[in-house]
N, C-alpha and C positions, 0 to 999 in steps of 0.2 A: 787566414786573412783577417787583418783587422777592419772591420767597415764600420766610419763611423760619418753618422748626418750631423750636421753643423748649421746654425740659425743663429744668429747674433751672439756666437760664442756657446752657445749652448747644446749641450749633446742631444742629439736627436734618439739616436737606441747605439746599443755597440754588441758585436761580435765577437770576441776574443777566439781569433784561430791563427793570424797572423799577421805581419806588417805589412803584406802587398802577396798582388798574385802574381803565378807564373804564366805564363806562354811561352810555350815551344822550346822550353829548358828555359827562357831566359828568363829574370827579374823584371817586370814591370811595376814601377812603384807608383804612389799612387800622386797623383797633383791634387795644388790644393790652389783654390781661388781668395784671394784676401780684398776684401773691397771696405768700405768705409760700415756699410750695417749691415753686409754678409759676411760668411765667411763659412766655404763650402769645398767639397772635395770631390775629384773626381777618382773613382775606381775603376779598375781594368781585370775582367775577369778571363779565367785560362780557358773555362770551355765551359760547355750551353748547360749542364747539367749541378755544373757547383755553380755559377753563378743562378741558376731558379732556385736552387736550394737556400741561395746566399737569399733572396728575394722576398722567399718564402718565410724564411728567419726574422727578417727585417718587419714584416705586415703581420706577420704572428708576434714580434716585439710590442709591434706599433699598437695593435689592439689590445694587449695586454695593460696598456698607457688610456686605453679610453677613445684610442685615436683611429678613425676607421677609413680603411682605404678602398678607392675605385678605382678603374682601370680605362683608360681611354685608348684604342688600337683601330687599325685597318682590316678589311676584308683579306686584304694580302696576306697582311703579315699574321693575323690569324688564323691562316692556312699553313704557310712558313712554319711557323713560331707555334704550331701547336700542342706540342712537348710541354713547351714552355709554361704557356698559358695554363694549360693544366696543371702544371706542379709548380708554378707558383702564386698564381694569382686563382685558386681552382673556387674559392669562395667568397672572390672580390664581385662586384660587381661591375658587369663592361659592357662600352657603348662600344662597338663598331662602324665606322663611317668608312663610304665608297675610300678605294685608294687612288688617290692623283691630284695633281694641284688644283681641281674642281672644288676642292673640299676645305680647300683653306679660304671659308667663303663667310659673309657677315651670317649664311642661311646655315653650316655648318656650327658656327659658334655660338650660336643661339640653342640648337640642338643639346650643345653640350652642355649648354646653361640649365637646361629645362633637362636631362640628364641629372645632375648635377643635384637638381631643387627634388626630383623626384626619389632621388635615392635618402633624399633630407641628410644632404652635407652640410657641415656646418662650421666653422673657423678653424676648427683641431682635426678637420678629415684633410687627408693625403690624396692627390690625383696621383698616380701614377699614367704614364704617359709611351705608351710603347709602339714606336713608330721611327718612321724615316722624318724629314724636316717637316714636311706638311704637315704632320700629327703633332710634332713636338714645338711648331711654334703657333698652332692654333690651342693646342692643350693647352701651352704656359698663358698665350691670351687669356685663356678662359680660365685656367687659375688667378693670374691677376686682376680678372674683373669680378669673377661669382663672389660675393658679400666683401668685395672692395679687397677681397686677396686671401686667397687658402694656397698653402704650400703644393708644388708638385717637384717629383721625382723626374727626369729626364732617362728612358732607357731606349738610344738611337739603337736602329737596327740592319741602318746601311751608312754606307760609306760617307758620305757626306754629311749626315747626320751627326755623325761620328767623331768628324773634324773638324765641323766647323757649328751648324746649327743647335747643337744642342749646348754650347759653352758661350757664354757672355751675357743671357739674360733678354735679348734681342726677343721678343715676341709679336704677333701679330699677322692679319690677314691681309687678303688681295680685296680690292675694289676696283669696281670697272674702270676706272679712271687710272690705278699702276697699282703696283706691286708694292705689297708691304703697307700702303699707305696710312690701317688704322691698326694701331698696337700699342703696347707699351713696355718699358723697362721691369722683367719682374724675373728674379734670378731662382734658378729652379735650387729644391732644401740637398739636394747629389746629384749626381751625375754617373750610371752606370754601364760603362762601356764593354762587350765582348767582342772581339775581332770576331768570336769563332760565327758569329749570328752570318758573317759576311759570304760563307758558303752559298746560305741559302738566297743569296739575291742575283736576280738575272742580270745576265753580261751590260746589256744596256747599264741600268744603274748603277754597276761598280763603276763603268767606265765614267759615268757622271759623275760621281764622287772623284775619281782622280784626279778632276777638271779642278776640286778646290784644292788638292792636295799640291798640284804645281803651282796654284795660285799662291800659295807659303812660299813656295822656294821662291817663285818672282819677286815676291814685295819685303824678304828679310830674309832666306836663308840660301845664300848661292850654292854651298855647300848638298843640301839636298833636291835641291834641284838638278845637281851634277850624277848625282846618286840615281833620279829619275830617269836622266836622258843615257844613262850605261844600263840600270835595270829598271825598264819601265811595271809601274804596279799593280796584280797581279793578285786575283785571291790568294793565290799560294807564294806569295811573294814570301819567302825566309825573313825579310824586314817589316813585315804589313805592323807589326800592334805595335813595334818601335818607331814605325811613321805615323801611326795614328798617332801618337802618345807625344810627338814632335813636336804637332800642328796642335794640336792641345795645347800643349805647354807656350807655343809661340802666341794664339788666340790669347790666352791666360795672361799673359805679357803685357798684351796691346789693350784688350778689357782693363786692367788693373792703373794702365797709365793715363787711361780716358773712359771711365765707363762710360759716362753716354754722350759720346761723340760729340766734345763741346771745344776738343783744341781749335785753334784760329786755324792750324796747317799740321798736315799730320794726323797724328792720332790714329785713335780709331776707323776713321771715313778709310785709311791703307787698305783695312781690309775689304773695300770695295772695288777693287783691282776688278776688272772687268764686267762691271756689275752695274754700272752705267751703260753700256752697249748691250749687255746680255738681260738685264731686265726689259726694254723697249722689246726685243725681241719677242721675247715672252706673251708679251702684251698685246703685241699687233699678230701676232699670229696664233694668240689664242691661247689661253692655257690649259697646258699638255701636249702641246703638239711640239714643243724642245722639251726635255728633262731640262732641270733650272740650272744644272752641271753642261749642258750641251750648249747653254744658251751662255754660261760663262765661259764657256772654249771660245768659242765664237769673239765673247769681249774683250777675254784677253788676249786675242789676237788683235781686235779693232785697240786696241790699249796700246801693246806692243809697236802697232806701224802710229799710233798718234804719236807716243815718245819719239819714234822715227824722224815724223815731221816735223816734231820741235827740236830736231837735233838734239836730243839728248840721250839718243843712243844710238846704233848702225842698226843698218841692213843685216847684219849677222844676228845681232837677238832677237828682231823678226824671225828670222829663218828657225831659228834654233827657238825660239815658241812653238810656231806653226809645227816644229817637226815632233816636238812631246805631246803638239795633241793628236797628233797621226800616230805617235808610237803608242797611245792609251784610246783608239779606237775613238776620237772625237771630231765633229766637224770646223773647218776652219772655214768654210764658206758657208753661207745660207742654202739650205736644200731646194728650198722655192724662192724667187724674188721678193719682197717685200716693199711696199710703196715707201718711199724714203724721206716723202710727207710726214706720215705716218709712225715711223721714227722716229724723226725730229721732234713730234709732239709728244710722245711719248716721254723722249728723254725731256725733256721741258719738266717734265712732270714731277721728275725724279727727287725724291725727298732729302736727295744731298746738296744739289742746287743752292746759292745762297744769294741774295739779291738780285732773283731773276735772272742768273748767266750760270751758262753749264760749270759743272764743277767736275774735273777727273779726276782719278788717280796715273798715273803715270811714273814709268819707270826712268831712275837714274842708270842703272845699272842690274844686271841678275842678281837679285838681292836687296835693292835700293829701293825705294819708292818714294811718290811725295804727290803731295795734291796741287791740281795746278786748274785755276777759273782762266777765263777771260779767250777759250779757244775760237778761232773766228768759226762761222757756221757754214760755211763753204767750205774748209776742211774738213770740218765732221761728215757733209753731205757728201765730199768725194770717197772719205773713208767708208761709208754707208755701203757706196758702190764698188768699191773693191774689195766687201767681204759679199758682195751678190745682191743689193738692194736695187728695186727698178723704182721707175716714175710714179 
């Protein structure tokens, strides 16, 4: 494998073993993100054992340069991942934080601040970052903010991480008011991705991750989305690190034509295809009580019947959403009611909104997307209630 870190054109360390890795006999090459002051790459490693060695090479390069690395991970994935930890990060030093959406918290990013100050990092230290999204978009926060910005390494270690959270740069926490709402743009120095980590993640949160993985195939690739509803995914799925490697490359697309979501229509905000309905969820019901995959099933089903109502698709792509998240173990209705007050305000909140009026994403077609303001608020509210929202 060749693994090389890229920061404004300039090599980070290098490897020479070869030009991409394998999984499961097949070539997986590697992507590269090209943006205006990055320019970074993403790799795909074959299995849990050469990628920590790859790991291990990389932070044993790095200090050899001066450069000294830390570790930020989960209780979980500490347990999971503890092969790993040991043989490749065995002399980093690492902060562990509770695992679940509790933890992508302003009380949490302080921690790692003060983490951070204590280990006396300093412009030229590396975070490394090993976690599912919660980890990876509080870590990149807090690399973007500790002394105005130190480089981190991105290594997701479940599905959704994998696909979507740890590629485009997106960082940032929750505040009691919604989701996401204080963060900044700061693009992690690689991106180190292993299908094989996905063994070890319980069924729940694969099935969450799949929730973004159909989210691709609705907003640009009809094709794999047809691939899903014939063989739905599946840790042992024969296709898994070539659909990872998909949704990558599609994210990689849509970052690269708007990094930070500044088109009029379009752009970047696509990939928020259900995430207007599924964020509010989140919020009003607390978070952790949906995985943030559950609570997009959920929106792109309330997405799916909104195109419906504006006529701009049938009753058939309804049916045929609802039915891939049934075939990937996801909820299309709310488990419990939800006050639909309480939604509305919610969605109000939402940081894609633009002059005070809801903003969605909405589907043309399986494959099509496009953003569309101006929805009256009595269809929202009735759609509230026909994914189970009460008074």
């Amino acid at each position: 494998m060749k693994l090389r870190f890229y920061r404004n054109k300039m090599t980070f360390c290098r490897l020479d073993l070869c030009k991409c890795m394998v999984f499961n006999d097949s070539v997986i090459p590697e992507l590269r993100i090209k943006l205006a002051a990055v320019d970074y790459r993403i790799s795909f490693g074959d299995n849990v054992s050469e990628t920590s060695r790859v790991m291990a090479a990389e932070i044993r390069a790095l200090a050899a340069r001066g450069r000294r690395s830390v570790l930020l991970t989960d209780t979980a994935v500490a347990t999971a991942l503890s092969a790993t930890i040991t043989e490749a990060f065995a002399d980093v030093p690492t902060l562990r934080l509770a695992a679940g959406e509790a933890s992508k918290s302003a009380a949490s990013l302080e921690a790692v601040w003060d983490f951070l100050a204590a280990q006396r990092a300093d412009r030229r230290s590396v975070l490394w970052v090993l976690g599912g999204g919660v980890m990876g978009d509080l870590g990149g926060f807090a690399a973007a903010t500790y002394l105005r910005g130190i480089d981190y390494v991105q290594v997701p270690t479940t599905l959704l991480a994998m696909v979507d959270s740890s590629v485009g740069g997106k960082t940032g926490v929750n505040l009691r008011s919604g989701k996401n709402l204080a963060g900044a743009f700061h693009h992690p120095l690689a991106v180190q991705i292993c299908p094989a980590f996905l063994a070890t993640l319980p069924a729940r949160e694969f099935s969450a991750g799949a929730a973004e993985v159909v989210k691709y195939g609705l907003l640009g690739d009809a094709p794999l989305f047809e691939r899903l509803e014939k063989f739905p995914l599946t840790p042992t799925h024969p296709e898994l690190a070539s659909i990872v490697r998909r949704c990558c490359e599609l994210k990689g697309q849509i970052v690269q034509a708007d990094e930070r979501e500044t088109a009029a229509e379009g752009g970047r905000a696509l990939l928020n295809l259900g995430h207007t309905f599924g964020h509010a969820i989140e919020q009003v019901a607390g978070y952790g009580e949906y995985l943030h995959g559950e609570a997009v099933a959920l929106g792109l089903v309330g997405a799916a019947r909104l195109s419906c109502a504006l006529k701009r698709v049938d009753n058939n792509v309804v049916a045929r959403t609802e039915a891939s998240m049934h075939a990937h173990g996801l909820p299309v209705r709310l488990r419990q009611p939800l006050p639909v007050t309480a939604l509305l305000e919610a969605m109000s909140r939402d940081k894609k909104n633009r002059d005070g009026t809801l903003r969605f994403v909405v589907l043309n077609a399986i494959g099509q997307a496009a953003t569309r303001s101006g929805v009256p608020i009595d269809l929202v509210r009735s759609l509230w209630r026909d994914l189970g929202a009460g008074e």
